[in-house]
C-alpha positions in Angstrom: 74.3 20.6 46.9 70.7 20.4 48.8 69.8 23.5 47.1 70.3 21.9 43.3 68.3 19.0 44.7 65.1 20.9 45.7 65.1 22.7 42.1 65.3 19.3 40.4 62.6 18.2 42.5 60.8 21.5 41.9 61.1 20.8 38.1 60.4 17.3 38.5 56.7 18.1 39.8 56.4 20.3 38.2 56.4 18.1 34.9 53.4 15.6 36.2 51.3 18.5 36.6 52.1 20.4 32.9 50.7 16.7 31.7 48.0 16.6 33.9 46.9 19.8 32.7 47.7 18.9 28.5 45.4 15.6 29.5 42.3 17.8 31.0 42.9 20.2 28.1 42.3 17.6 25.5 39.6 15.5 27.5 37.4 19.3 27.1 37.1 19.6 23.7 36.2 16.3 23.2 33.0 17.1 25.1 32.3 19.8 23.4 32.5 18.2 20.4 29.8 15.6 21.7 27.8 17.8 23.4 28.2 19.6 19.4 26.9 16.3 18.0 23.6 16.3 19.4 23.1 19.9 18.3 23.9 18.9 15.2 21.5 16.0 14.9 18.9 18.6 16.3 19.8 20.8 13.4 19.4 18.2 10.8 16.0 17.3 12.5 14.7 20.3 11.6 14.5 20.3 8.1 12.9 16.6 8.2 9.7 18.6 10.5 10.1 21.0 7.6 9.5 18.1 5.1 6.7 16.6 6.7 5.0 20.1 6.8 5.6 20.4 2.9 4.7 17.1 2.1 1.7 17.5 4.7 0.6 21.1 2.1 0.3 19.4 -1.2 -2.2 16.8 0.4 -5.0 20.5 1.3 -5.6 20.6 -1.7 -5.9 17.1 -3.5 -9.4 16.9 -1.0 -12.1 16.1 -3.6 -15.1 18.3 -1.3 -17.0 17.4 -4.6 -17.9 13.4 -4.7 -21.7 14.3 -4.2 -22.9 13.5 -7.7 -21.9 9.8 -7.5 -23.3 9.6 -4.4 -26.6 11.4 -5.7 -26.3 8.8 -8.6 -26.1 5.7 -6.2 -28.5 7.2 -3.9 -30.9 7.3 -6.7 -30.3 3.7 -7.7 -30.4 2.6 -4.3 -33.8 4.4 -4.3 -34.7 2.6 -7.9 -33.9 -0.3 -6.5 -35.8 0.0 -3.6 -39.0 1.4 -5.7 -38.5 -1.4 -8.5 -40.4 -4.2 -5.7 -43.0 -1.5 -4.5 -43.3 -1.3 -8.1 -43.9 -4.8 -8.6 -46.8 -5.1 -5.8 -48.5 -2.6 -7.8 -48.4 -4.1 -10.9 -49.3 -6.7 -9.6 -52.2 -6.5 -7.3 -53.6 -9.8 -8.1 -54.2 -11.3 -4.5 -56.2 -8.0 -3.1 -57.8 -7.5 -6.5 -59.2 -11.2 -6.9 -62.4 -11.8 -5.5 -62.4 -13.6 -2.0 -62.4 -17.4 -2.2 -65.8 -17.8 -1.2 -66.4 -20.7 1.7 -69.1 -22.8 -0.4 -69.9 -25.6 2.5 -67.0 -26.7 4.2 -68.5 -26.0 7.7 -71.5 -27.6 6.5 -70.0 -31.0 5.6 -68.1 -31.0 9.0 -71.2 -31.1 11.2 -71.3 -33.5 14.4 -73.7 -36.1 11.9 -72.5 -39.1 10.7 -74.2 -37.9 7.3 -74.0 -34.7 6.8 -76.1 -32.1 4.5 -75.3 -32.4 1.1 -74.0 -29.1 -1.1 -76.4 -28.4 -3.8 -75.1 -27.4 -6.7 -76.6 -25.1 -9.5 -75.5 -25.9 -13.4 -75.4 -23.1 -15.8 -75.0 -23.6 -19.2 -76.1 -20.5 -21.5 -75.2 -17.0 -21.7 -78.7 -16.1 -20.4 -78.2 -18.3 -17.4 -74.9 -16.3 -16.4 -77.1 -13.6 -15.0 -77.6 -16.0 -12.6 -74.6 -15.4 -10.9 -75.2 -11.5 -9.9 -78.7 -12.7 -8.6 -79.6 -11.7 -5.0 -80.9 -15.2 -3.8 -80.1 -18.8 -6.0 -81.2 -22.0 -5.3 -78.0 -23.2 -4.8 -74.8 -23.4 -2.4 -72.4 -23.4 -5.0 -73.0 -22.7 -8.9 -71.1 -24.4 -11.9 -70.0 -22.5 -14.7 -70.1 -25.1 -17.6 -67.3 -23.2 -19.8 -67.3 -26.4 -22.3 -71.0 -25.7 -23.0 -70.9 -21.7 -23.4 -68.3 -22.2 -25.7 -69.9 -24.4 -27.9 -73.4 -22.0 -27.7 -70.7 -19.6 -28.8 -70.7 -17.4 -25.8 -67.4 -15.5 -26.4 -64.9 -16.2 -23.3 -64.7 -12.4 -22.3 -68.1 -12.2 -21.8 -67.6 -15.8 -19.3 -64.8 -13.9 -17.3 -66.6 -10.4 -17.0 -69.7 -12.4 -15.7 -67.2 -13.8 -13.5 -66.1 -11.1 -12.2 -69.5 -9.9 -11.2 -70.2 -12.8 -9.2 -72.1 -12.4 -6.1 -72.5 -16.3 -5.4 -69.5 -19.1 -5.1 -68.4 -20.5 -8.3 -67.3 -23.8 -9.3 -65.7 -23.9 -12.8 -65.6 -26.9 -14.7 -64.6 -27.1 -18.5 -65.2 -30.6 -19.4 -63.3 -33.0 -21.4 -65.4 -34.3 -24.2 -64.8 -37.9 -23.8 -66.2 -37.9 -20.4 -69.3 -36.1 -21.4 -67.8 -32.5 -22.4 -69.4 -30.6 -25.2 -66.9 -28.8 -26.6 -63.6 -30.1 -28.5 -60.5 -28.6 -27.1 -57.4 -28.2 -29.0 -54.2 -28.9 -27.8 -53.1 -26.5 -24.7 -56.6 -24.5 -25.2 -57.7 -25.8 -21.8 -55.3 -24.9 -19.6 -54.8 -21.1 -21.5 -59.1 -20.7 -20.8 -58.5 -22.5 -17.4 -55.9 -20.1 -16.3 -57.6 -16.8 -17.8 -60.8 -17.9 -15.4 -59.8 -19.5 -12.2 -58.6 -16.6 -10.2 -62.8 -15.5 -10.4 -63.9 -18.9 -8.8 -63.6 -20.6 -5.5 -63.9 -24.2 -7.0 -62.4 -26.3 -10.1 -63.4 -29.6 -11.6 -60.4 -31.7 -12.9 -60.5 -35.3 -14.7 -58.6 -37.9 -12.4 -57.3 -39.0 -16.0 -56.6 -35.6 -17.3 -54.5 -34.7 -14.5 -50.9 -35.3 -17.0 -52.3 -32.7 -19.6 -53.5 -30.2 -16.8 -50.5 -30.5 -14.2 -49.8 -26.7 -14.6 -53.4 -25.7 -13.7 -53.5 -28.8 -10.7 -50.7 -27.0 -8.9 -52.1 -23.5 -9.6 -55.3 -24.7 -7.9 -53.8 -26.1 -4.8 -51.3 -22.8 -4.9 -54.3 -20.7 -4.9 -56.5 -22.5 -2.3 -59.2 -23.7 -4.6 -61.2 -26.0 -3.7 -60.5 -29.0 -5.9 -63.1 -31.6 -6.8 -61.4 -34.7 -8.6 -64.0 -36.5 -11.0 -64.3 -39.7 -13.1 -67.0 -40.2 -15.3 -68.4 -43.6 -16.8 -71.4 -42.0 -19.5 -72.5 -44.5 -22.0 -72.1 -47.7 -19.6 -72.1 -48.4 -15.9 -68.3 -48.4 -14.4 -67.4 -52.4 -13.4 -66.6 -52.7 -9.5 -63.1 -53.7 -10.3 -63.5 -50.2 -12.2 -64.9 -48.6 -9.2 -61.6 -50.2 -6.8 -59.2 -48.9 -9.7 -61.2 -44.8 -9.1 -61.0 -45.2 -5.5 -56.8 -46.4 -5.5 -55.7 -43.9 -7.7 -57.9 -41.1 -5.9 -56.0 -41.8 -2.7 -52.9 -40.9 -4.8 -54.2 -37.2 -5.1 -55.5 -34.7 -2.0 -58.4 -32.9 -3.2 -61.8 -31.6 -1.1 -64.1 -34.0 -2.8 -64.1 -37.0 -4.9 -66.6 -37.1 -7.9 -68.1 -40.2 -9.2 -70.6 -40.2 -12.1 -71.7 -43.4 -13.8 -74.7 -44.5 -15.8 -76.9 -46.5 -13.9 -79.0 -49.6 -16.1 -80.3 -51.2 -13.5 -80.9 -51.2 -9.8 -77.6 -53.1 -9.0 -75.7 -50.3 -10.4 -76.7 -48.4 -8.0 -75.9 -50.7 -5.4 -72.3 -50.7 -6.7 -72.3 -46.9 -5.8 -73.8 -47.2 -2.4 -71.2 -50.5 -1.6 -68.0 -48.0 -2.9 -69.1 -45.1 -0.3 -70.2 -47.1 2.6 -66.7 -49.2 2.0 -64.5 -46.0 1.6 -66.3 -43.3 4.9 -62.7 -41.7 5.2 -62.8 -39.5 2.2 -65.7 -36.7 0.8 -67.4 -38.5 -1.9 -69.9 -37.1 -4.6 -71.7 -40.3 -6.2 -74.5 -39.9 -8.3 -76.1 -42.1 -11.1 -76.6 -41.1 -14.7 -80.1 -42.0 -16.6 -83.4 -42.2 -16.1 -82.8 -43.4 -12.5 -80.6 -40.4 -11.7 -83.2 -38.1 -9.0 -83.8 -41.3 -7.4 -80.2 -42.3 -7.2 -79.1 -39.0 -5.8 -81.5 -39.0 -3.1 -80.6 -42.2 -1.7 -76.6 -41.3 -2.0 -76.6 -37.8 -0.7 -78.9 -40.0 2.4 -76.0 -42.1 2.9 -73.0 -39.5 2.7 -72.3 -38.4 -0.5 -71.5 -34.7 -0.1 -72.6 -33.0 -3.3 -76.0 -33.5 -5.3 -75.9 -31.3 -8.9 -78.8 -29.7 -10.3 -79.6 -27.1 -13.2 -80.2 -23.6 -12.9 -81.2 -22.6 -16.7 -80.7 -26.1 -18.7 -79.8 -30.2 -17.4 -75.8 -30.7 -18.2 -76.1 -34.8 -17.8 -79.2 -37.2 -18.7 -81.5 -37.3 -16.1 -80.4 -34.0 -14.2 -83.1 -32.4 -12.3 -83.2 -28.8 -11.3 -82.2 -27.4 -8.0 -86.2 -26.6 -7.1 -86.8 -30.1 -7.6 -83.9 -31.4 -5.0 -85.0 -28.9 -2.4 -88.2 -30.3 -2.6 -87.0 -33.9 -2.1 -84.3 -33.5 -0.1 -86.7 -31.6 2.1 
């Protein structure tokens, strides 16, 4: 009896350890078959590098090496465009080509005296009287061109701007309005197109107060340009009234200018003291009064003594009644 016991027992553990044994044998290939996965993954990661590579070979040669011409193109416009200003200073060379604005007294009418020196001016008038203006000494600080009055003597403008052009002296152009004692008749626009064809040869330019509307274009070329404007008002056939006079000096203020010009025909000796009251009333401003007439040397000598900054003359012919020539002033005036 013990002996069946021990092989039933023998048999018996035997049996847990066949089990133990199937268990371990099918727990193995189940590792190998996840250690197999990872191969396989590996394997199928491959052919995705090999992908990448092909897809990497088709790009080579799709590399344009050969975009130079449009970039030669834009370089050249960028060069055009840069040229197309340098261009533009060349033609149009105006500012070093013009003559320089020629200082024709400023310094002199600020001195430290309550009156100062007046600015002679010269008058020209004929074509002969142009040659003035490449003379080596004239009587003058400052000559006026009267463009009104060449035209009319038929003095072509061409030959007016090449004498301009010429100029060894300061210039003040003036073309006159006929109804304040101009000699020629303008037509419509004609003014400002000669006006504009002759400024850029002159340092100075004589505008109407009441033409102003009708030369706006040419008023803010002036003050663009740094000419030296002179405002005037004329009174020719009759002496201005003071209320006149009041009216001149209100709507002056309305306009900046470097002088003030006020010419009036002088009747009688209180005409003149009109003039003289208007400049000692208004000191603030630079004035140019002078009297019209037979009394017009002796009413320029006693305004230029009281502060009137400009005293006209003729160089060739007079250009109001009662003018006297430059010689004569210096003479006077001492």
């Amino acid at each position: 009896m013990p002996p069946r016991k021990t092989a039933s027992s023998k048999s018996s553990a035997s049996k847990p350890a066949t089990k133990k044994t199937s268990t371990a044998s099918r727990r193995r290939p189940a590792r190998k078959q996840a250690a197999a996965k990872p191969a396989s993954s590996s394997k199928a990661e491959k052919p995705k590098k090999s992908v990448a590579k092909k897809s990497s070979r088709p790009a080579e040669p799709v590399k344009p090496p050969k975009p130079q011409a449009p970039k030669k193109s834009s370089a050249k416009k960028t060069s055009a465009t840069k040229q197309k200003p340098q261009q533009a200073k060349h033609r149009s060379p105006q500012p070093k080509a013009k003559p320089k604005r020629l200082d024709f007294g400023a310094q002199k009418l600020a001195g430290s005296n309550v009156f100062p020196a007046p600015l002679l001016i010269g008058c020209l008038k004929t074509e002969a009287g142009l040659d003035q203006l490449q003379a080596a000494n004239v009587p003058a600080d400052l000559i006026e061109v009267r463009v009104d009055e060449l035209l009319q003597a038929n003095v072509k403008l061409s030959a007016i701007e090449q004498a301009l052009r010429k100029r060894r002296h300061p210039v003040l152009l003036t073309a006159r309005a006929a109804n304040e004692g101009g000699a020629y008749n303008w037509q419509k626009g004609e003014r400002t197109k000669v006006l504009f064809q002759l400024m850029d040869h002159a340092d100075a330019l004589d505008l109407e107060l009441e033409h102003l509307p009708q030369l706006k274009r040419v008023h803010e070329a002036a003050i663009t340009e740094e000419l030296s404007l002179i405002l005037s008002v004329h009174s020719i056939q009759h002496p201005a009234s003071n209320e006149q006079l009041r009216t001149w000096m209100h709507e002056f203020q309305q306009h900046e200018a470097f002088v003030y010009k006020i010419a009036m025909r002088l009747n009688q000796q209180s005409d003149l003291h009109q003039l003289v009251d208007a400049l000692l009333r208004n000191p603030h401003r630079r004035w140019a009064l002078m009297g019209l007439g037979p009394d017009a040397p002796k009413s320029r000598l006693v305004l230029t003594g009281l502060g009137s900054v400009l005293v006209y003359g003729y160089l060739d012919k007079p250009t109001a009644p009662g003018q006297p020539s430059t010689r004569q002033l210096i003479k006077a005036l001492g």
